[in-house]
Backbone as a chain_set.jsonl record, in Angstrom:
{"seq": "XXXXXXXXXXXXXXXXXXXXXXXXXXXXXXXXXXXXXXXXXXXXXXXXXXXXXXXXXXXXXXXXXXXXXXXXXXXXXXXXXXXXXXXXXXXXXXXXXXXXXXXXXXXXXXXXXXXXXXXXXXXXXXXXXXXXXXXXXXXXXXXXXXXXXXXXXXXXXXXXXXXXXXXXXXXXXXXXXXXXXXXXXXXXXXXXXXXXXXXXXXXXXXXXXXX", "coords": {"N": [[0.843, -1.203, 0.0], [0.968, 2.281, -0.72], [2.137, 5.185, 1.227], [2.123, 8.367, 2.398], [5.769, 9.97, 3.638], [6.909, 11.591, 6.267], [7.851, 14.316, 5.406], [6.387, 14.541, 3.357], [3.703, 14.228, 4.21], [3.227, 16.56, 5.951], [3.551, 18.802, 3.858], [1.138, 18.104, 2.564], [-0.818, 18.658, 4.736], [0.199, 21.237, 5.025], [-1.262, 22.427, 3.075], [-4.35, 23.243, 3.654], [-4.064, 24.802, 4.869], [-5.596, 27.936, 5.754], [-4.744, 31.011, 4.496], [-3.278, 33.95, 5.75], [-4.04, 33.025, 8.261], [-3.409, 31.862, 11.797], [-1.715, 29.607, 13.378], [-0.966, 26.814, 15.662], [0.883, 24.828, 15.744], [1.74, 21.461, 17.139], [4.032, 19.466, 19.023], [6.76, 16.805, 17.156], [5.635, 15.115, 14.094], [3.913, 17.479, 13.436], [5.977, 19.632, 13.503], [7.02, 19.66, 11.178], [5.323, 21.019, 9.493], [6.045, 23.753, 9.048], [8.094, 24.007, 7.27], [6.542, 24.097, 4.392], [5.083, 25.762, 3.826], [2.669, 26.821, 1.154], [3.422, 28.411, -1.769], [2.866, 32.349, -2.19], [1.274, 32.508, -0.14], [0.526, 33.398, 3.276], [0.931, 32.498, 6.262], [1.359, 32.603, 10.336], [2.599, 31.15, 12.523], [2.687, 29.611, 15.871], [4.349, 29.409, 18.407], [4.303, 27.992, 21.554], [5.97, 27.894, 23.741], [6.593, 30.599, 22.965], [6.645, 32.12, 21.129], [6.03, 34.002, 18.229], [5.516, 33.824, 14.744], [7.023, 31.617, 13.57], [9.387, 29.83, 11.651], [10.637, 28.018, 8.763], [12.374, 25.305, 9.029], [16.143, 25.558, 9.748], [18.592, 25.554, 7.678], [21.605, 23.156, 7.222], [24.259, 24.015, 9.343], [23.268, 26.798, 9.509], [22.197, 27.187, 11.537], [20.806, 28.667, 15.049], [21.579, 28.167, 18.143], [19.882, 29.516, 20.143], [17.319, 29.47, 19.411], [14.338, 28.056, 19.534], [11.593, 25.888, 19.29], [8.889, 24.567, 20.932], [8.983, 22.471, 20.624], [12.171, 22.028, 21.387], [13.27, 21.73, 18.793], [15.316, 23.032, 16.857], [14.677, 26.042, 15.575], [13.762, 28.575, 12.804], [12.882, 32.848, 12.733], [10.135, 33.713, 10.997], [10.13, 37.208, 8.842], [9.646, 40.027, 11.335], [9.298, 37.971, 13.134], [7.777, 37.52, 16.863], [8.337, 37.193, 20.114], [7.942, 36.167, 23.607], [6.5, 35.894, 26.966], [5.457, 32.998, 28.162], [3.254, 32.652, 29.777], [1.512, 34.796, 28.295], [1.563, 33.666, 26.12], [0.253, 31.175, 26.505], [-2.231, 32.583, 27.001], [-3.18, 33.455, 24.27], [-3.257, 31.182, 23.114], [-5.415, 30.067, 24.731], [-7.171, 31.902, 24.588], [-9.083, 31.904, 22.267], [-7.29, 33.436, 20.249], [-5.61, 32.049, 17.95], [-6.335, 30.325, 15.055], [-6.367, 27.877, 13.872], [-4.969, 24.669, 14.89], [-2.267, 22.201, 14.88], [-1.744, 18.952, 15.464], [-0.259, 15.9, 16.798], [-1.42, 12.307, 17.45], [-2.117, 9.742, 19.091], [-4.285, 8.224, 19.393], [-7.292, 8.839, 17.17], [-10.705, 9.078, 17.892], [-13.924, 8.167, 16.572], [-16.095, 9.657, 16.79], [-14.55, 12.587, 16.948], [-13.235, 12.678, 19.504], [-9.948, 12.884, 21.105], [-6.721, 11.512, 21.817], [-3.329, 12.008, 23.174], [-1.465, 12.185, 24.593], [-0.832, 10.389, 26.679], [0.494, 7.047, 26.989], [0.178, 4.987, 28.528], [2.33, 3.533, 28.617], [5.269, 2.892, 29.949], [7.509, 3.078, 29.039], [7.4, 5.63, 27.505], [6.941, 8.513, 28.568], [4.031, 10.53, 30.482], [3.931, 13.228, 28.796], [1.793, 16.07, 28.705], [2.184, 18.612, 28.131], [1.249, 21.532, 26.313], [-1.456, 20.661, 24.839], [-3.769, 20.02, 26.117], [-5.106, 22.871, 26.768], [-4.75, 23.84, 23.784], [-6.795, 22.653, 23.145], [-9.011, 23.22, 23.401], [-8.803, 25.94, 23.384], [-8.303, 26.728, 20.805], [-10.394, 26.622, 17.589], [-10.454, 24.9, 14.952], [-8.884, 21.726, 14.823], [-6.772, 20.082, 13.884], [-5.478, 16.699, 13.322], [-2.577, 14.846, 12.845], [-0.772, 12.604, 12.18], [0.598, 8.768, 11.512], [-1.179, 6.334, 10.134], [-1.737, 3.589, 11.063], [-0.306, 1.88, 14.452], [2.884, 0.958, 14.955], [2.763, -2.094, 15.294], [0.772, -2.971, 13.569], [-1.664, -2.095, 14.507], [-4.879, -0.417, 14.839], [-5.637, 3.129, 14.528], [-7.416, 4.696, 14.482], [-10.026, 4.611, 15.855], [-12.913, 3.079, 17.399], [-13.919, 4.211, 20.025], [-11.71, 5.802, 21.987], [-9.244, 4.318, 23.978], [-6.97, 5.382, 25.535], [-5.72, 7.906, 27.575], [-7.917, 10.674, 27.679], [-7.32, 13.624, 25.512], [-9.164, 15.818, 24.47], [-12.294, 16.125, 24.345], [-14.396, 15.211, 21.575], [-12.973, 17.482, 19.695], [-11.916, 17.21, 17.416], [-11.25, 17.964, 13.956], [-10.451, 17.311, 11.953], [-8.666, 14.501, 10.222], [-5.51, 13.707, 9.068], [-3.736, 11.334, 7.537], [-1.087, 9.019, 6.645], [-2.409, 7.635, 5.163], [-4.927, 8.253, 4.194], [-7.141, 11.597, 4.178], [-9.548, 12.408, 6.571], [-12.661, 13.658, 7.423], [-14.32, 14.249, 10.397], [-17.8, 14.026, 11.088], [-21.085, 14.267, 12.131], [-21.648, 11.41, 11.293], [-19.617, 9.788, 12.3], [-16.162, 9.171, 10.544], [-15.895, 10.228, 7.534], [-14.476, 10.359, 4.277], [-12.046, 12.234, 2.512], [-9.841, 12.648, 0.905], [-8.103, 9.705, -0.792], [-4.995, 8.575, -1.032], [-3.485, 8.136, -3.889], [-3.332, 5.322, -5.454], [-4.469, 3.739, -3.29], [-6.83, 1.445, -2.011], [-10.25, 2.417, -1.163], [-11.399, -0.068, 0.758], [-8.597, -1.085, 1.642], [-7.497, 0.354, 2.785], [-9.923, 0.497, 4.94], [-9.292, -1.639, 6.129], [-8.016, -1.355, 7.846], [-8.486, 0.319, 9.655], [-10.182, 0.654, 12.361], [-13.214, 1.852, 13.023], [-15.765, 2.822, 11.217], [-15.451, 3.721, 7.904], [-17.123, 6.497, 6.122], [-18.482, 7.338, 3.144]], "CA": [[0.0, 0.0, 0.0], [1.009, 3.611, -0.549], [2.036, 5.725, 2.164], [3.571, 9.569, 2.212], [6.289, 10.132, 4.185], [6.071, 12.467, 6.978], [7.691, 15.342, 4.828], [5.206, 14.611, 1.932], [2.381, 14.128, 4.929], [3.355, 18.144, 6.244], [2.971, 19.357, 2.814], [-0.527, 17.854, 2.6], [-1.777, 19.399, 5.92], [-0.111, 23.02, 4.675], [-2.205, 22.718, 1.498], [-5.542, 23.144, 3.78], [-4.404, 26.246, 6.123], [-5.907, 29.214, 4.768], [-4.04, 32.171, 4.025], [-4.073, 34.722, 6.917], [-3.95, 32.071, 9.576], [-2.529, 31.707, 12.849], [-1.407, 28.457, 13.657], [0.065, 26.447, 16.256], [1.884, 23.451, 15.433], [2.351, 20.605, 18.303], [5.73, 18.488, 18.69], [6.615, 15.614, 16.607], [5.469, 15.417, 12.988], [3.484, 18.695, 13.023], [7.023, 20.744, 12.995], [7.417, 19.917, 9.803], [4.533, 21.772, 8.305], [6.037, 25.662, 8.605], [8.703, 23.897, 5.934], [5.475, 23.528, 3.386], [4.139, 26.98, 3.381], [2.517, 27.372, -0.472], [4.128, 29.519, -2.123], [2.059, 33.103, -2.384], [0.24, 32.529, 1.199], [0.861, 34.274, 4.457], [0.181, 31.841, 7.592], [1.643, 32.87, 10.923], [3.28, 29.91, 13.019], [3.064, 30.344, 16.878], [5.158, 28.156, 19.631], [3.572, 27.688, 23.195], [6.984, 28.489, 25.069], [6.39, 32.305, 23.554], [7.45, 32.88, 19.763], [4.665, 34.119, 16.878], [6.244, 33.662, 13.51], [8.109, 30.338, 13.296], [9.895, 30.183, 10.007], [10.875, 26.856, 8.183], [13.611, 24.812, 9.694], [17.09, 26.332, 9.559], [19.647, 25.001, 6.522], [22.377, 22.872, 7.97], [24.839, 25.295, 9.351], [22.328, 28.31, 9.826], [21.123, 26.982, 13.297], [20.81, 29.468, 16.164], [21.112, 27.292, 19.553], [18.709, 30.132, 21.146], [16.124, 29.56, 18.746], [13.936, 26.799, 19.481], [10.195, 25.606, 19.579], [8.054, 24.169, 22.2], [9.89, 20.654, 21.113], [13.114, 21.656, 21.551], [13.757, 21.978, 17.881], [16.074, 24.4, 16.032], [13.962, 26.456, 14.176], [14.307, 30.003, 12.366], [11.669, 32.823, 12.526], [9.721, 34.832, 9.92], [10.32, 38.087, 8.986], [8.504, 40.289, 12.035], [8.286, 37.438, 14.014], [8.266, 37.964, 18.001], [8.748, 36.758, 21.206], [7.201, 36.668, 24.81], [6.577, 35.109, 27.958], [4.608, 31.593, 28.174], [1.648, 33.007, 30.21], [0.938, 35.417, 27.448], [1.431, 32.338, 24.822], [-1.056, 30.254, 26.799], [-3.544, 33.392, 27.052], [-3.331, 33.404, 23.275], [-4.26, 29.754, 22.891], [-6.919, 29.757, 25.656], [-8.491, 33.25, 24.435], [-9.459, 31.971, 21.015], [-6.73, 33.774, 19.059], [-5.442, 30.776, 17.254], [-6.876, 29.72, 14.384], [-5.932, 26.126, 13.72], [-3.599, 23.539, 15.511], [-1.9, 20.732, 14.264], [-1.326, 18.073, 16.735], [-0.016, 14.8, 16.886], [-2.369, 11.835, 17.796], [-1.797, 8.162, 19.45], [-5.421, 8.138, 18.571], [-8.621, 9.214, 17.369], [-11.966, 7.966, 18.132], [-15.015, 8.329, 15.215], [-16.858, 10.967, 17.117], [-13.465, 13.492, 17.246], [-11.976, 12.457, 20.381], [-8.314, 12.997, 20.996], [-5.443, 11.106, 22.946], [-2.267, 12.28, 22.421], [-0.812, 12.859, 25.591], [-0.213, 9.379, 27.49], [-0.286, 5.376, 26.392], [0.056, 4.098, 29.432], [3.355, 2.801, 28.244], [6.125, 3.604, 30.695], [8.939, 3.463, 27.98], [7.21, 6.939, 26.933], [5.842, 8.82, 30.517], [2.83, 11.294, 30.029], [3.577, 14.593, 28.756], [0.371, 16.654, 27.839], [2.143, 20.222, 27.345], [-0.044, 22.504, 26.304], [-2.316, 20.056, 23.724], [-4.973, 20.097, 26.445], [-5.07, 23.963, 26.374], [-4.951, 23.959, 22.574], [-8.248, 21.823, 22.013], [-10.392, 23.66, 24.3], [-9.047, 27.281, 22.818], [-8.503, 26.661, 19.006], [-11.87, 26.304, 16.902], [-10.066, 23.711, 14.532], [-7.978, 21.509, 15.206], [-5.928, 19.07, 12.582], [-4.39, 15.699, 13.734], [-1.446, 14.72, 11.972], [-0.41, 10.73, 12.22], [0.173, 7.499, 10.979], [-2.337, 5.508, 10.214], [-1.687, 2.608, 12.66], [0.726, 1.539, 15.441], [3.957, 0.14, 14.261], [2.472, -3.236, 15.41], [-0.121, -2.639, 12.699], [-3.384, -2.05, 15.011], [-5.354, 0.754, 14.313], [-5.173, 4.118, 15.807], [-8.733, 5.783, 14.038], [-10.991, 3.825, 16.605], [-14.288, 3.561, 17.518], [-13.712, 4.738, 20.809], [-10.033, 6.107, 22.816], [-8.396, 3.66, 24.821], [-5.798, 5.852, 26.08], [-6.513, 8.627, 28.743], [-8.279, 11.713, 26.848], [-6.835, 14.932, 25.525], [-10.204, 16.41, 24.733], [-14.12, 15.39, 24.054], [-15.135, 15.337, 20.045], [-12.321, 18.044, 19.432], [-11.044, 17.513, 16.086], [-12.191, 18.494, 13.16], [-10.075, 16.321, 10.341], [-7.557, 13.87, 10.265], [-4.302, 13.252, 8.441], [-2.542, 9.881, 8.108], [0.055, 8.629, 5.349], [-2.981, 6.817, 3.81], [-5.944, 9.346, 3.906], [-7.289, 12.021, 4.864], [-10.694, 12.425, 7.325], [-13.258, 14.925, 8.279], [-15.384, 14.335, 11.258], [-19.089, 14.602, 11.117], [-22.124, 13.495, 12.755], [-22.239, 10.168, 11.32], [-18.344, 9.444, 12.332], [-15.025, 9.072, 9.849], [-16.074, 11.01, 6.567], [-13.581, 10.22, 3.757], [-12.088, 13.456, 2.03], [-9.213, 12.108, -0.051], [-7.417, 7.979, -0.229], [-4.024, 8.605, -1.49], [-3.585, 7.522, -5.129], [-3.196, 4.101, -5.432], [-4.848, 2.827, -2.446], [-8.494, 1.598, -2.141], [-10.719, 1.966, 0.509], [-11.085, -1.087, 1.376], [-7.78, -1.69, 2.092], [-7.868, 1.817, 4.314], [-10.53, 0.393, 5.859], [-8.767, -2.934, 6.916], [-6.592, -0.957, 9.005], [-9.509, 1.551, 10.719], [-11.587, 0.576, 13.104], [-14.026, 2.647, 12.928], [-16.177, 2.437, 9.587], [-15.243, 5.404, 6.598], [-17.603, 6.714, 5.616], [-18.355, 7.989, 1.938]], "C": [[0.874, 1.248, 0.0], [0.855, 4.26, 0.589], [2.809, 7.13, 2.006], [4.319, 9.613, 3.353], [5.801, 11.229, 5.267], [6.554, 13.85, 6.983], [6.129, 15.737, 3.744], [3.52, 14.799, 2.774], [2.218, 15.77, 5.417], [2.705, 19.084, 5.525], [1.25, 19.373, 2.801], [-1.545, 18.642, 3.46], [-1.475, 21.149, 5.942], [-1.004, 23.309, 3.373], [-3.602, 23.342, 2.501], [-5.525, 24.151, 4.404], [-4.321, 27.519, 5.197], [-4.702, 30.247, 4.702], [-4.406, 33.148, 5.223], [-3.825, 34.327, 8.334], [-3.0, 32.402, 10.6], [-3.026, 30.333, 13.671], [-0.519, 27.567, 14.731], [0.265, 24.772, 16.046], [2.319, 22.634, 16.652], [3.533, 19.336, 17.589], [5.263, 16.985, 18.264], [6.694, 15.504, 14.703], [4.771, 16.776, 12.685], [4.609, 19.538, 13.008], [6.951, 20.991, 11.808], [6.812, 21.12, 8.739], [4.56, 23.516, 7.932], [7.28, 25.372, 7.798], [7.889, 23.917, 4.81], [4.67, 24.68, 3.171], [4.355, 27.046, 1.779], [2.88, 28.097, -0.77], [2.465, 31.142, -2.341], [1.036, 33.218, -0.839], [1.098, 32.778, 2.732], [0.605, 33.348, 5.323], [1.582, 32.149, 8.636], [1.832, 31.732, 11.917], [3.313, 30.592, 14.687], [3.657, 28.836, 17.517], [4.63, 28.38, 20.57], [4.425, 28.028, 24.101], [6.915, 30.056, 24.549], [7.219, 32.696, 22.032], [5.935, 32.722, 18.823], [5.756, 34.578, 15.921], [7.361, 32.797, 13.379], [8.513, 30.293, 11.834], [10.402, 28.589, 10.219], [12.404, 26.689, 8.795], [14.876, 24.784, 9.411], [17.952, 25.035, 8.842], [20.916, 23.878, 7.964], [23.593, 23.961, 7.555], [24.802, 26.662, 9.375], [21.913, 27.916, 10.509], [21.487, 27.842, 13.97], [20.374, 28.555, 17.028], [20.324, 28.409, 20.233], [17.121, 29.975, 20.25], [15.312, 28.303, 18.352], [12.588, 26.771, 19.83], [10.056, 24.829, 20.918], [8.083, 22.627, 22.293], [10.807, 20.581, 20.915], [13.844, 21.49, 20.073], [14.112, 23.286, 17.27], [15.332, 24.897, 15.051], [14.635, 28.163, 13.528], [13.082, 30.887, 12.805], [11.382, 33.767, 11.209], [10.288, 35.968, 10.002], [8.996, 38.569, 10.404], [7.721, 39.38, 13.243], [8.804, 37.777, 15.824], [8.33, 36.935, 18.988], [8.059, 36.768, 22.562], [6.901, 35.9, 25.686], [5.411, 33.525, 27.816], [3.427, 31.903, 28.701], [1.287, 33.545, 29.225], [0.473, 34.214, 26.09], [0.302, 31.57, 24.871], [-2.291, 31.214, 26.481], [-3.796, 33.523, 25.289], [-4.003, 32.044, 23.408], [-5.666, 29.373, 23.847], [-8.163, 30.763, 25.076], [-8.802, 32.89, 23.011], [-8.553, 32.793, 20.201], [-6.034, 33.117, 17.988], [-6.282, 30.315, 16.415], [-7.184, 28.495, 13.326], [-4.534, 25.801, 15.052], [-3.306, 22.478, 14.981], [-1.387, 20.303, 15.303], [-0.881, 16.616, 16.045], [-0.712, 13.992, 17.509], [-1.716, 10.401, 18.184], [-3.332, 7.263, 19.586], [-6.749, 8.883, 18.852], [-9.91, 8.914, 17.201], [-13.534, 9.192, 16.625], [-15.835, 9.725, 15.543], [-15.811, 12.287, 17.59], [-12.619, 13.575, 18.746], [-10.683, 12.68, 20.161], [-7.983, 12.505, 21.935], [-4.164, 11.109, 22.382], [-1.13, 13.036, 23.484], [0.144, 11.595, 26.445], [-0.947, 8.083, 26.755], [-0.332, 4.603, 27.607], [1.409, 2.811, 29.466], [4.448, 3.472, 29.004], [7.729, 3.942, 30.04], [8.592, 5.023, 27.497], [6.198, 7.494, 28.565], [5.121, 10.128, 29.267], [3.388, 12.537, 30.04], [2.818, 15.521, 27.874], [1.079, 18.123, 27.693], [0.877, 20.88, 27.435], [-1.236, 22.075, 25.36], [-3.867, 20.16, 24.603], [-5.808, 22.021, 26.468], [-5.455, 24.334, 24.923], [-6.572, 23.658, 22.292], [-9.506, 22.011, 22.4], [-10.487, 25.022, 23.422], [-9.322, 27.547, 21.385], [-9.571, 26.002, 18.823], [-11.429, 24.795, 16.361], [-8.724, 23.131, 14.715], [-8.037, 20.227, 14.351], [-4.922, 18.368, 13.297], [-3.824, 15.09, 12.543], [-0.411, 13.499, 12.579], [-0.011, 9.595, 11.617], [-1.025, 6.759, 10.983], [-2.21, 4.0, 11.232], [0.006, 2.391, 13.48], [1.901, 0.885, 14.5], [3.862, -1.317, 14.441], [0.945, -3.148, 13.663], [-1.509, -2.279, 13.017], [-3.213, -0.71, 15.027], [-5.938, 1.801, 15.453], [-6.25, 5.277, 15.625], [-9.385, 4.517, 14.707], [-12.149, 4.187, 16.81], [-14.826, 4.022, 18.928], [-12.344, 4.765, 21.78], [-10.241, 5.249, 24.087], [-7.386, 4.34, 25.757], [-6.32, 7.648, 26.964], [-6.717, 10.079, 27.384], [-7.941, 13.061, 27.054], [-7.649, 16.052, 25.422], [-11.249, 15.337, 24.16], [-14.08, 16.079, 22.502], [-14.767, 17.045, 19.882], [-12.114, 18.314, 18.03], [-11.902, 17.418, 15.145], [-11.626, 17.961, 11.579], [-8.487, 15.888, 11.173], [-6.643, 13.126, 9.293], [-3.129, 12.106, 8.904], [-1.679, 10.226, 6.733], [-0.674, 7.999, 4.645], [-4.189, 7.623, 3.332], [-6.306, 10.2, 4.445], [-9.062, 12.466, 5.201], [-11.745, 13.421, 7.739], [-13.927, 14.112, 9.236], [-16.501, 14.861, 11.322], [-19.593, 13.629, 11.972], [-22.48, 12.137, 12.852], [-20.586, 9.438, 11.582], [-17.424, 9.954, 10.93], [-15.701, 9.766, 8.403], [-14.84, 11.158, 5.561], [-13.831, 11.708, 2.798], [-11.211, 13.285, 0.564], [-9.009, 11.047, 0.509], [-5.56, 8.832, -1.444], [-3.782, 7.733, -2.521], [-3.114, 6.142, -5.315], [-3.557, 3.124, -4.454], [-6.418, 2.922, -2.651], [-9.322, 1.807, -1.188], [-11.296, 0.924, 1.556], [-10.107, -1.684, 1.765], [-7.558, -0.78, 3.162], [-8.377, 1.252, 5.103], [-10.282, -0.867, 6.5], [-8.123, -2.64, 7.36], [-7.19, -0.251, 10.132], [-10.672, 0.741, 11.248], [-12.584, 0.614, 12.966], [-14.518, 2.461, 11.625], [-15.934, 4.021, 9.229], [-16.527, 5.333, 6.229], [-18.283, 7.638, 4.045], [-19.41, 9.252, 1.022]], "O": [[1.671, 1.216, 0.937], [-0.226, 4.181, 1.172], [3.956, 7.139, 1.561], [3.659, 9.294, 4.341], [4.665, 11.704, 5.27], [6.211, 14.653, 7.852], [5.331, 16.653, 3.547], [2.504, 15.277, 2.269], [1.1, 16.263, 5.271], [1.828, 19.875, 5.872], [0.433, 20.28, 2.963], [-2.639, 19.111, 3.144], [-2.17, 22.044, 6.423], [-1.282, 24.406, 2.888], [-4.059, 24.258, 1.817], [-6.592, 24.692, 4.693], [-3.518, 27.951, 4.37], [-3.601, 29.789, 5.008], [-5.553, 33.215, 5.665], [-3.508, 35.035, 9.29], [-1.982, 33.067, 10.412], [-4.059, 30.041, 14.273], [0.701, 27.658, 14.598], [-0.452, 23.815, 16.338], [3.294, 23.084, 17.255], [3.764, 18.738, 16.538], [4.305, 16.272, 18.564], [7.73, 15.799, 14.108], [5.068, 17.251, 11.589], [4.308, 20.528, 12.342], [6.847, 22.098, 11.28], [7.292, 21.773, 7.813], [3.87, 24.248, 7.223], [7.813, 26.427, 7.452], [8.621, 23.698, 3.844], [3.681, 24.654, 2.439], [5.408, 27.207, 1.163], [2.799, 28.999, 0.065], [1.298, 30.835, -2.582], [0.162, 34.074, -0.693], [2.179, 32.279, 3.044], [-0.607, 33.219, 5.148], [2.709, 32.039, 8.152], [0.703, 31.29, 12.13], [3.773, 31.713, 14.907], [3.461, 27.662, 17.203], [4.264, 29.549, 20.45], [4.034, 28.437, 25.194], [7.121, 30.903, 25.418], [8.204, 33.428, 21.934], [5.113, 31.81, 18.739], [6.634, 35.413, 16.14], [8.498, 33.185, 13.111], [7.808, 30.792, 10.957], [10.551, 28.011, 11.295], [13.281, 27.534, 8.98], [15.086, 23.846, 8.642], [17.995, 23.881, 9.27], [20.919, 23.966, 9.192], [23.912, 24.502, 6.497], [25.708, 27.494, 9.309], [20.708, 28.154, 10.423], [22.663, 28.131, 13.751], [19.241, 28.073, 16.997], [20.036, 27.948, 21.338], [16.034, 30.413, 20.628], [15.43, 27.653, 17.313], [12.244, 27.589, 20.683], [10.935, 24.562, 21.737], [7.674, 21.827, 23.135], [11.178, 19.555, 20.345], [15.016, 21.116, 20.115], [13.435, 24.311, 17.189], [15.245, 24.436, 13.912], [15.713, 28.686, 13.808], [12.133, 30.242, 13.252], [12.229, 34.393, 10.572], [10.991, 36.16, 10.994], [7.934, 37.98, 10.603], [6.682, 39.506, 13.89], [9.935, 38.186, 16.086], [8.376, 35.765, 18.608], [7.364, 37.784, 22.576], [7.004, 34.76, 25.234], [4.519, 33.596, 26.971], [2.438, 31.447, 28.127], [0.391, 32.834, 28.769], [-0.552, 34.054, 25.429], [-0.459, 31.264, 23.953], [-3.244, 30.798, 25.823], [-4.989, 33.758, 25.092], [-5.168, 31.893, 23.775], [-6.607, 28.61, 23.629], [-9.387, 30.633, 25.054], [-8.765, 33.936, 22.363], [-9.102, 32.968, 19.113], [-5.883, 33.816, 16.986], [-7.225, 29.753, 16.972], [-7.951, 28.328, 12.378], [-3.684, 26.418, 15.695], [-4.209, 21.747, 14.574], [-0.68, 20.969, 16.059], [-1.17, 16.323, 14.885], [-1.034, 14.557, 18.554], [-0.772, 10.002, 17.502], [-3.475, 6.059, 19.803], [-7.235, 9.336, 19.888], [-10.186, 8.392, 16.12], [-13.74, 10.326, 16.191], [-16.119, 10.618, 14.745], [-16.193, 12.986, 18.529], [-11.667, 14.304, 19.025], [-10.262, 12.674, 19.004], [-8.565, 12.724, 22.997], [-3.824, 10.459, 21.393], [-0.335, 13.963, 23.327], [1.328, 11.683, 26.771], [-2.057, 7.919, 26.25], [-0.933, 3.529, 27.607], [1.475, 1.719, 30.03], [4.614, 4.663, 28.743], [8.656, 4.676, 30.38], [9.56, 5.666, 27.092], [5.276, 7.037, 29.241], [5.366, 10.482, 28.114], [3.443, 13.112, 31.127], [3.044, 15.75, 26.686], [0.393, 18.896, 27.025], [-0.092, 20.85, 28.195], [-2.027, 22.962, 25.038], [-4.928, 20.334, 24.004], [-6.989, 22.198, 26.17], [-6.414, 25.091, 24.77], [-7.333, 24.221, 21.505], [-10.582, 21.486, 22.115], [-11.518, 25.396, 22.863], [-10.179, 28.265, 20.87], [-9.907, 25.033, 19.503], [-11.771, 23.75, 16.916], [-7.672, 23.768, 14.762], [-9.02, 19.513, 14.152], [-3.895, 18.843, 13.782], [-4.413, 14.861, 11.487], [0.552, 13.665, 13.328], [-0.831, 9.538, 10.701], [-1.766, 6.682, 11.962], [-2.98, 3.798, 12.171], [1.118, 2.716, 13.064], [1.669, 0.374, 13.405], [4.728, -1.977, 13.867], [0.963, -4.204, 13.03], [-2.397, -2.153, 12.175], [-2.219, 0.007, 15.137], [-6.417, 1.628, 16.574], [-6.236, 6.367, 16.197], [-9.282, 3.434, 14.13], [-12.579, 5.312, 16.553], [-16.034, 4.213, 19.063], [-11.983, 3.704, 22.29], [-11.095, 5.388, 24.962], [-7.032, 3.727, 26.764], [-7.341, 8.269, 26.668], [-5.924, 10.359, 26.486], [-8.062, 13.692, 28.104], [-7.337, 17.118, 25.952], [-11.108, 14.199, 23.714], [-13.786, 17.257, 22.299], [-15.665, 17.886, 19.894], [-12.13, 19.438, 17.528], [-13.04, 16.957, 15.243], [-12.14, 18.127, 10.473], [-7.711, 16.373, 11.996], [-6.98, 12.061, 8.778], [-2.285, 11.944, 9.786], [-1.618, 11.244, 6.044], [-0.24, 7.598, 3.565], [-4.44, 7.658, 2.127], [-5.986, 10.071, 5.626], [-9.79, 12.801, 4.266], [-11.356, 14.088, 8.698], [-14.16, 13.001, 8.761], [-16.564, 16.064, 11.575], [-19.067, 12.621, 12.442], [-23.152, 11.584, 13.723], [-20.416, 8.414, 10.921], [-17.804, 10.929, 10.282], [-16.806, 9.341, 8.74], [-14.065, 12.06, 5.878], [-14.887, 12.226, 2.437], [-11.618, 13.617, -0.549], [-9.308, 10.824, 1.683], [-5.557, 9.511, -2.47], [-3.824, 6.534, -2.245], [-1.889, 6.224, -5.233], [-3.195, 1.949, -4.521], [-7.1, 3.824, -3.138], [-9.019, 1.228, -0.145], [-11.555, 1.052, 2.753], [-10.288, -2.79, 2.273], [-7.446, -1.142, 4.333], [-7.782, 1.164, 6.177], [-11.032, -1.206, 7.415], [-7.213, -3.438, 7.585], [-6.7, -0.158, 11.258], [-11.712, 0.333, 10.73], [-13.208, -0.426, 12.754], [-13.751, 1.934, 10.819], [-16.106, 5.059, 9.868], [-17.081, 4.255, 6.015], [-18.494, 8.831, 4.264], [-19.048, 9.68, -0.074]]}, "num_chains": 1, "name": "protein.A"}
């Protein structure tokens, strides 16, 4: 089966953020996606430890060790972009000024659940950051994943197993095999990535697609 990488998966999820935007990006695979800004479109990148205007991830040999996101990665920033304390950062993401998030997911359940904080696996201990913050303040919010576990069980379920980051939160979801909206009647197929079918999608998801 066809899968994009999780440069080629970045790209995909900057194709959908409007123009204008202000965005915050959670650690993991969502860094990637302030490398993928379309060309011709304005979107504004914020970090949670206290930077608005993240810029695409610095050349090798143009790193600044003071200049780092909210996972500890070397980033650059935009022209214009600023700086500021973490309370103010949070009061942005709590007060509705955010207008998307991309998060990272360990899964999501048919009716927009999120867990993406703890597995209950002590090789990885629980840290929720600021994702529970995010999914209360931002309107939409875009998970950004694999499509199943590296054991191969499936991580779009029909209800979260793993302790919850918010209640019927999200509002579309991006794997390496398709990508999801969330509605009323669950999983809502949007695109399948060219060469796969959905029946083979759907021998990996839980949850039934719906078309």
């Amino acid at each position: 089966m066809n899968s994009l990488t999780d440069q080629q998966l970045a790209a995909r999820v900057a194709q959908d953020i409007p123009d204008g935007s202000y965005v915050n990006l959670g650690i993991g695979k969502p860094t990637h996606v302030s490398s993928h800004l379309p060309e011709g479109r304005e979107v504004i990148y914020q970090s949670e430890n206290g930077i608005l205007g993240v810029g695409p991830t610095p050349a090798p040999g143009e790193e600044d060790v003071e200049l780092i996101d909210a996972s500890k990665r070397l980033i650059t920033t935009a022209p214009g972009g600023s700086f500021f304390e973490q309370s103010d950062s949070f009061a942005m993401m709590r007060g509705g000024h955010i207008d998307i998030a991309v998060l990272g997911g360990y899964q999501v359940a048919q009716n927009g659940d999120l867990a993406n904080w703890a597995t209950l696996d002590e090789k990885f201990p629980p840290a929720v950051g600021g994702a529970m913050d995010l999914v209360v303040g931002v309107p939409t919010i875009f998970v950004m994943m694999r499509h199943t576990n590296k054991d191969g069980s499936p991580k779009l379920v029909n209800k979260c197993t793993y302790p919850l980051t918010g209640l019927g939160v999200v509002t579309r979801v991006y794997t390496d095999l398709v990508v999801l909206d969330i509605t009323p009647d669950g999983f809502a197929l949007v695109e399948l990535l060219a060469g796969n079918s959905l029946e083979d999608v759907q021998s990996l998801t839980e949850a039934r697609i719906h078309t």
